[in-house]
Backbone as CSV, one residue per row, in Angstrom:
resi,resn,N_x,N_y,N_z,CA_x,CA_y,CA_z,C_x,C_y,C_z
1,UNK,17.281,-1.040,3.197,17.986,-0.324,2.142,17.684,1.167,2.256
2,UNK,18.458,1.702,1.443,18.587,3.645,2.229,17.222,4.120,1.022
3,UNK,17.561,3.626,-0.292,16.214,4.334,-1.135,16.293,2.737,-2.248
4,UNK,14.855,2.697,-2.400,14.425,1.819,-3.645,15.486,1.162,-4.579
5,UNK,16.381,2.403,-4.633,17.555,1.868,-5.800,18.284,0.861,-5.229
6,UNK,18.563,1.142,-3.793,19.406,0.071,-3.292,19.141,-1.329,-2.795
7,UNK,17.491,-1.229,-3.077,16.781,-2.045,-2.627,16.902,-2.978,-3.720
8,UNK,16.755,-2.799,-5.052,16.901,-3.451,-6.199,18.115,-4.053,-5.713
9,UNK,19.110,-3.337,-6.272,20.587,-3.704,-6.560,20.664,-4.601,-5.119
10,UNK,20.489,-4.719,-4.217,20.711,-5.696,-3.199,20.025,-7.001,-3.408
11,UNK,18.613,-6.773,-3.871,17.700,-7.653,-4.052,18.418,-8.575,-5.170
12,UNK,18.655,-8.002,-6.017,19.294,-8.259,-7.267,20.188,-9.059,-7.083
13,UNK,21.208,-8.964,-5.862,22.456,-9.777,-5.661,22.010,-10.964,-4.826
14,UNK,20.985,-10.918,-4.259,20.272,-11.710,-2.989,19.701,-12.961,-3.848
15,UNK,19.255,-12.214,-4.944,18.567,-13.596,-6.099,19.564,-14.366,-6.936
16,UNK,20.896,-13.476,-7.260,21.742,-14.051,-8.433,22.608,-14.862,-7.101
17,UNK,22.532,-15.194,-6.153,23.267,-15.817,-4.808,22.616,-16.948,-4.985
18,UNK,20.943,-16.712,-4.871,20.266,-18.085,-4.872,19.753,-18.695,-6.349
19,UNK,20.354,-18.356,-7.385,20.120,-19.272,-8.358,19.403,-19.131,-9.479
20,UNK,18.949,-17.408,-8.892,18.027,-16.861,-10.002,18.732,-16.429,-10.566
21,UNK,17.940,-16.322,-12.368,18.648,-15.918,-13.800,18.181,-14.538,-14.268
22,UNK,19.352,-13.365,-14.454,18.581,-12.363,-14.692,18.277,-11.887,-16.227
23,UNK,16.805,-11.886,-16.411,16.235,-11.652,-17.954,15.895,-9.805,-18.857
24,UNK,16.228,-10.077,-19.875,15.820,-8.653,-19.843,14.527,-8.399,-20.213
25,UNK,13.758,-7.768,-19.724,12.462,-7.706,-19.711,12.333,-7.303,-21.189
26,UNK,12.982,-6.655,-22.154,12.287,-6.159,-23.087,13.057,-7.751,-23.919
27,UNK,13.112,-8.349,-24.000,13.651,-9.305,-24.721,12.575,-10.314,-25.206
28,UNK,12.603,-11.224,-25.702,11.581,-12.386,-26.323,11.838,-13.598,-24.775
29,UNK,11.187,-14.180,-24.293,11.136,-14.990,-23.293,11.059,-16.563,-23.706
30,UNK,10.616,-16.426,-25.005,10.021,-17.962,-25.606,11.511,-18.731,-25.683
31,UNK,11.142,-19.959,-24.574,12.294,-20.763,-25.007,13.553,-20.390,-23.840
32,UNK,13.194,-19.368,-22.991,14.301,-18.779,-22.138,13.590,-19.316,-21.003
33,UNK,12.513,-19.368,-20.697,11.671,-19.777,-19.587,11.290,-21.257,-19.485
34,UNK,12.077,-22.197,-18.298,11.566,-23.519,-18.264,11.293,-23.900,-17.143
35,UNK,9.942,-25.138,-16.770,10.164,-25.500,-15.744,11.065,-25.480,-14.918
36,UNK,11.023,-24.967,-13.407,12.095,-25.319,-12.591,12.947,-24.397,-12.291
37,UNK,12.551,-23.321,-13.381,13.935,-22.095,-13.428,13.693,-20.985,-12.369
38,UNK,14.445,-20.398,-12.320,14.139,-18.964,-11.502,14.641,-17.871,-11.975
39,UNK,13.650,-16.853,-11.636,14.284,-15.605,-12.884,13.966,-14.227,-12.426
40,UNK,14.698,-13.443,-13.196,13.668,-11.750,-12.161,14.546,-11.207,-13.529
41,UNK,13.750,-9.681,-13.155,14.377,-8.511,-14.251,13.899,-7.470,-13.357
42,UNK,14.526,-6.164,-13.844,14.386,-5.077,-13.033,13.993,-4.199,-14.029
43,UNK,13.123,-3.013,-13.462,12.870,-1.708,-14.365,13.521,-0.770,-13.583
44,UNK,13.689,0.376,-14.541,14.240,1.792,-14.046,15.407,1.736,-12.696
45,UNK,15.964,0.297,-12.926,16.804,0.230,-11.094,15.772,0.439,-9.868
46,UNK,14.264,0.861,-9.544,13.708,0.816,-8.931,12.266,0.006,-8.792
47,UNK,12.665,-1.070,-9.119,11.459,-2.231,-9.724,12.255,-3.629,-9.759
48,UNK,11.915,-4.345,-8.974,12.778,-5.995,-8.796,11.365,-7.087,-9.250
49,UNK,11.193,-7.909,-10.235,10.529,-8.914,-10.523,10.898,-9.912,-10.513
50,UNK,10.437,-11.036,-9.086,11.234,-12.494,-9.535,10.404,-12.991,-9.502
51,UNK,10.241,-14.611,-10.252,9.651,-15.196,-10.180,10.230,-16.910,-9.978
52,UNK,9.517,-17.607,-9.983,10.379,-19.445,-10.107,8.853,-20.207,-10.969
53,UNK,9.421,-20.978,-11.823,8.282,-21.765,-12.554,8.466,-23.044,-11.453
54,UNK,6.854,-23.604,-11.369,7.049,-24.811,-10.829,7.506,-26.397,-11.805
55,UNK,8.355,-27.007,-11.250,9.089,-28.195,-12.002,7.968,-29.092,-12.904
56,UNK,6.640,-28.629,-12.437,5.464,-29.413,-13.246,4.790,-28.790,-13.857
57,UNK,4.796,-26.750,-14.119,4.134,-26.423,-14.822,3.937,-26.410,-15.952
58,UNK,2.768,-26.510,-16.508,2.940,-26.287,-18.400,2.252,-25.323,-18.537
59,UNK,2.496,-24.404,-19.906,1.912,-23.712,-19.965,-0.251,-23.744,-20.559
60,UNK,-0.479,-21.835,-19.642,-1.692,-22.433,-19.591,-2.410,-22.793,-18.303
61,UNK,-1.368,-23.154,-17.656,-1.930,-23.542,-15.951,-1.738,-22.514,-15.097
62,UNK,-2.845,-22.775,-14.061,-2.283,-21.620,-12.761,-0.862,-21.287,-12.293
63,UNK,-0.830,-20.060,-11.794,0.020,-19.548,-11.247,-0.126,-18.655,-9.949
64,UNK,0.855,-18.338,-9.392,0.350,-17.559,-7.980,1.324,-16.017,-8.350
65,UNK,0.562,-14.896,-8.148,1.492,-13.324,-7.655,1.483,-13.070,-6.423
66,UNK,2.685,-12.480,-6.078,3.308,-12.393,-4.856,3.719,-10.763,-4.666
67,UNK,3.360,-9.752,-4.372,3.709,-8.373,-4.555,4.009,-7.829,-3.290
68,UNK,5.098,-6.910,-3.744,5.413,-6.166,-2.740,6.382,-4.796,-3.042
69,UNK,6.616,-3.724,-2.491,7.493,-2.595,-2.596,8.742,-1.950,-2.099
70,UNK,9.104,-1.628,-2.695,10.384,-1.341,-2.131,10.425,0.544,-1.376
71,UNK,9.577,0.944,-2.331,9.779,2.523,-1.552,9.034,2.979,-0.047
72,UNK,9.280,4.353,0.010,8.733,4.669,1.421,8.845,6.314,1.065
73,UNK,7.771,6.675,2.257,7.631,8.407,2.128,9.188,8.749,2.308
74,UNK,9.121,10.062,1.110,10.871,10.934,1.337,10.673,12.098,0.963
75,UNK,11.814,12.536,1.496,11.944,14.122,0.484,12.418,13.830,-0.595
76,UNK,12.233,14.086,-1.863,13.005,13.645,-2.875,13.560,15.495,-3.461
77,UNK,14.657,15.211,-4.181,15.535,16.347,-4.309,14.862,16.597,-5.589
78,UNK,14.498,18.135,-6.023,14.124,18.178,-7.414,14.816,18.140,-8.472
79,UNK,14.686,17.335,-9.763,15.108,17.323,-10.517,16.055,18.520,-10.834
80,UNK,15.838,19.747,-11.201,16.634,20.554,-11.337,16.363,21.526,-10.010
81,UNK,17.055,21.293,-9.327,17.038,21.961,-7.688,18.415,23.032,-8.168
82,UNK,17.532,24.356,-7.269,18.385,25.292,-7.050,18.329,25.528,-5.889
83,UNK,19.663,25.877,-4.817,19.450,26.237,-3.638,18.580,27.631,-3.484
84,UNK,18.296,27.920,-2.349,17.650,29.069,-2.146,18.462,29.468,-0.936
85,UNK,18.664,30.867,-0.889,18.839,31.144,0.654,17.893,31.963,0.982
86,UNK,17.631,31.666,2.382,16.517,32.153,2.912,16.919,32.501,4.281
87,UNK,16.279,33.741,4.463,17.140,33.998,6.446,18.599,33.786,6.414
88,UNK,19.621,34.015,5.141,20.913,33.409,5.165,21.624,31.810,5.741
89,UNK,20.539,31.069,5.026,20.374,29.558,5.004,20.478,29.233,3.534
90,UNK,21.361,28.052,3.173,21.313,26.998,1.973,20.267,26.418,2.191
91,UNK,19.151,26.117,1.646,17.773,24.885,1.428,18.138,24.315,0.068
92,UNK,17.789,23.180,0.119,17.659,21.879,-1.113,15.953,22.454,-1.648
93,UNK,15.799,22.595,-2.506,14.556,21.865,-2.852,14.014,20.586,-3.351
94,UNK,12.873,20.444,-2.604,12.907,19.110,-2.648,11.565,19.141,-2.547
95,UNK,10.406,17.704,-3.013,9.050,17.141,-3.110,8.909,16.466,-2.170
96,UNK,7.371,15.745,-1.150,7.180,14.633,-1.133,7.040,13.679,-1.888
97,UNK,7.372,12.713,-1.163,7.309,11.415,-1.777,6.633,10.350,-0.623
98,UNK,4.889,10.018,-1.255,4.339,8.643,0.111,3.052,9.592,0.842
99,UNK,2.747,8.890,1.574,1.996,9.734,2.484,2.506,9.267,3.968
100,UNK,3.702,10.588,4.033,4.304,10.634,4.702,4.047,10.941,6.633
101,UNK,4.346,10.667,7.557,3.778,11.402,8.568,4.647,12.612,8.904
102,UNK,4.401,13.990,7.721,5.447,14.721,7.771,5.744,15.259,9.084
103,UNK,4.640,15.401,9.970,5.225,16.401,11.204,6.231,15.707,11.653
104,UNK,6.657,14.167,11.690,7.947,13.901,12.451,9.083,13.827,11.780
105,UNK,9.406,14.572,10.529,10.559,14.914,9.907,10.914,16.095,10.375
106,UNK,10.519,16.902,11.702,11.277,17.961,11.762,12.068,18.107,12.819
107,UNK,13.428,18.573,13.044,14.230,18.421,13.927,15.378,17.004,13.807
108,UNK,15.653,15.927,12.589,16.017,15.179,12.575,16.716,15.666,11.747
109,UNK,18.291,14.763,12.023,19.865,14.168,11.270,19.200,14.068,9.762
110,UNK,19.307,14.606,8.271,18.663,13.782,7.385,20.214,13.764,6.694
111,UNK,20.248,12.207,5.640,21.342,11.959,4.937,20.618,12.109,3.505
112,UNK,21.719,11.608,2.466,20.713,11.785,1.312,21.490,10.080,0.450
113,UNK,20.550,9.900,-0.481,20.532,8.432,-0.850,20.076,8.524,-2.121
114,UNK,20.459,7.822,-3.008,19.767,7.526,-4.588,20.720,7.177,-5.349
115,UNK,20.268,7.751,-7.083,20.728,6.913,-7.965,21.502,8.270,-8.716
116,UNK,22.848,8.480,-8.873,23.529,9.307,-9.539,23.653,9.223,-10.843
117,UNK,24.174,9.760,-12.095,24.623,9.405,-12.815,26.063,10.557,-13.204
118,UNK,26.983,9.606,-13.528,28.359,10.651,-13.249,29.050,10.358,-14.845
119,UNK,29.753,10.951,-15.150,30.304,11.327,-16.585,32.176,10.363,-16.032
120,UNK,32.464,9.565,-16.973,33.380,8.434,-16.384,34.955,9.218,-17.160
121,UNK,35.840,8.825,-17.046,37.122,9.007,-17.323,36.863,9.267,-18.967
122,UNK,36.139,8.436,-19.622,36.120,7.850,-20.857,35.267,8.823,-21.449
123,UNK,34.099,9.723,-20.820,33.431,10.298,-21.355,31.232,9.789,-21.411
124,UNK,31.447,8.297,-20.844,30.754,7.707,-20.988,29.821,7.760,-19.987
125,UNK,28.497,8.044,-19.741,27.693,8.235,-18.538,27.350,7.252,-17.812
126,UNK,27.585,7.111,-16.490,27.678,5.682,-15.659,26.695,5.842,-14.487
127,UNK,25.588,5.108,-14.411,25.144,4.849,-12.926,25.805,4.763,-11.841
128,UNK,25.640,5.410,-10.424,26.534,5.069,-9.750,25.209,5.177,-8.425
129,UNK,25.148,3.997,-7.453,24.321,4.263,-5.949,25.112,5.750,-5.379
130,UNK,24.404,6.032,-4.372,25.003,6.878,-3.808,23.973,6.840,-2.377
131,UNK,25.255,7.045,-1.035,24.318,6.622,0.482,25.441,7.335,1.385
132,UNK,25.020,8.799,1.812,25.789,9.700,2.551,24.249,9.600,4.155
133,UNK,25.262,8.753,4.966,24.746,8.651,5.895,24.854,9.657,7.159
134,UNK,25.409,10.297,6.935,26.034,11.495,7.818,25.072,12.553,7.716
135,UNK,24.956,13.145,8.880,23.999,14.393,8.588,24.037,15.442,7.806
136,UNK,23.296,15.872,6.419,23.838,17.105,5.723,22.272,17.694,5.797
137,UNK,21.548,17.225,5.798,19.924,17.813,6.065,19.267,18.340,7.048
138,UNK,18.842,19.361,7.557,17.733,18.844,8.702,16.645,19.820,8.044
139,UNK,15.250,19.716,8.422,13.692,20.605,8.597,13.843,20.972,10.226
140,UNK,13.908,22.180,9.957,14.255,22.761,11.287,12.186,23.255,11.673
141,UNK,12.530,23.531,13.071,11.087,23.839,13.369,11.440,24.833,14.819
142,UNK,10.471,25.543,15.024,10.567,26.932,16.049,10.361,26.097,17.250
143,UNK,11.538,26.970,18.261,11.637,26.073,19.436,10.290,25.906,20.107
144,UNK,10.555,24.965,21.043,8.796,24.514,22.023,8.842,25.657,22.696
145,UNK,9.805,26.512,23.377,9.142,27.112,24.267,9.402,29.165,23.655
146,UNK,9.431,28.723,22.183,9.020,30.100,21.347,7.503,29.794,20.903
147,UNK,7.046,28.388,21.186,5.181,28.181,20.578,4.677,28.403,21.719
148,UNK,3.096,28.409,21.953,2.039,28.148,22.638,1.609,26.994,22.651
149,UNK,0.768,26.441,23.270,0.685,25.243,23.772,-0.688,25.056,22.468
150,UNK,-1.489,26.107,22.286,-2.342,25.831,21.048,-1.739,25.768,20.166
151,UNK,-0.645,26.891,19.538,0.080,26.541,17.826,0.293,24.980,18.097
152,UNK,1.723,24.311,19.080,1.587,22.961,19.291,1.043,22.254,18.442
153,UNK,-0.517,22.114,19.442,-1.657,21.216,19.072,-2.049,21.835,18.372
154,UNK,-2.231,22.835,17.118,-2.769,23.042,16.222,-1.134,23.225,14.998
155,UNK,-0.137,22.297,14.868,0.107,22.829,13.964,0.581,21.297,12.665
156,UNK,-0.283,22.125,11.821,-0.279,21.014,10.465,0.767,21.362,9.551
157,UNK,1.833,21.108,9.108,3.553,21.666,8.113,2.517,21.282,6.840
158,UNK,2.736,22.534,6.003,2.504,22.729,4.712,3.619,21.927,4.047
159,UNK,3.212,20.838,3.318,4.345,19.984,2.585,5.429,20.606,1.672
160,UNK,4.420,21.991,1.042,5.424,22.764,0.038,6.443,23.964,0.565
161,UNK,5.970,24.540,1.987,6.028,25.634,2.686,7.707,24.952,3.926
162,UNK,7.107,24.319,4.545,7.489,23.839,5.993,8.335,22.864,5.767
163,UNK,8.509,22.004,4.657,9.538,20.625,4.769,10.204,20.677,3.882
164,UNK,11.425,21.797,3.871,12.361,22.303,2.731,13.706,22.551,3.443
165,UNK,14.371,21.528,3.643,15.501,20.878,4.472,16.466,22.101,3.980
166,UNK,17.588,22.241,5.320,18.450,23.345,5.117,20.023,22.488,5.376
167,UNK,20.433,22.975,4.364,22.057,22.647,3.940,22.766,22.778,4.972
168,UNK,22.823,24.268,5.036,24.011,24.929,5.689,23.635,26.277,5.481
169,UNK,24.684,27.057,7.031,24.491,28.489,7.023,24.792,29.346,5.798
170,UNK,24.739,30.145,5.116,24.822,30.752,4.048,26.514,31.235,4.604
171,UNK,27.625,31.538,3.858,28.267,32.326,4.631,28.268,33.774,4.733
172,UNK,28.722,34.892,5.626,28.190,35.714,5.673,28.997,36.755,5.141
173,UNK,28.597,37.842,4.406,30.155,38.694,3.592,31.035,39.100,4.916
174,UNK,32.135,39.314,4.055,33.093,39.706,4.980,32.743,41.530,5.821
175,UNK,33.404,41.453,6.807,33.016,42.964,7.251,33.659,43.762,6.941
176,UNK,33.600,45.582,6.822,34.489,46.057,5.960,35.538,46.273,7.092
177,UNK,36.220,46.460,5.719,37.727,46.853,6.203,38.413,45.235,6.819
178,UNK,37.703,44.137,6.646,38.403,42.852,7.175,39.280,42.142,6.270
């Protein structure tokens, strides 16, 4: 899956395929939960909980947890991101996310992925996935043969400094008299 969100919402369809019932977590459970059943609920769209009761449990008796995650190191876009231009470059701002192995995010295709929320015909605010697989990102880095062979091997990217993905060229004013 491209980010966590989609990981749910897939997961989500993967369980309601096989038979699981989806609960709302903030709800009362008593009486909704029976031997035999299978069930999950989700938080924040980025949180999948399933579980299955066994056909002989009662309550009171053992049970087994089973854990696992859906995310992974990213750039994540800041909440209220303003572009910057810099050197007459568009940059995103953006955070880590993970403990990432940032030096090999630089020089790569990046797309962008998550959870939108868009204002509907009606007025009404709607979740929507969103997965632009196409290149609109990259962390650019100074060519190999503008370094030394020590910068190279000595160079560690400042997470806040060095991994601040660029849009696009800024465009440039017109020239006079054009």
């Amino acid at each position: 899956a491209v980010t966590p969100f989609h990981a749910v919402a897939i997961g989500s369809q993967m369980l309601e395929r096989a038979g699981f019932v989806a609960l709302d977590e903030s709800a009362q459970w008593a009486g909704a939960i029976t031997p035999g059943g299978k069930y999950f609920y989700t938080r924040s769209d980025s949180t999948l909980v399933a579980f299955a009761v066994g056909s002989k449990y009662a309550a009171g008796g053992p049970f087994k947890v089973v854990g696992a995650h859906t995310d992974s190191p990213a750039l994540k876009a800041k909440p209220l991101t303003k572009s910057s231009a810099a050197e007459g470059l568009t940059q995103l701002a953006v955070c880590t996310y993970g403990g990432g192995l940032w030096h090999t995010w630089f020089d790569r295709d990046l797309g962008i992925g998550g959870l939108v929320l868009v204002r509907s015909a009606d007025g009404a605010l709607e979740k929507r996935l969103v997965a632009i697989h196409a290149p609109v990102l990259r962390v650019p880095s100074l060519c190999i043969h503008l370094q030394t062979a020590a910068e190279r091997e000595s160079f560690a990217p400042n997470k806040e400094t060095h991994l601040i993905p660029v849009l696009c060229a800024a465009a440039a004013p017109p020239a006079p008299g054009a």
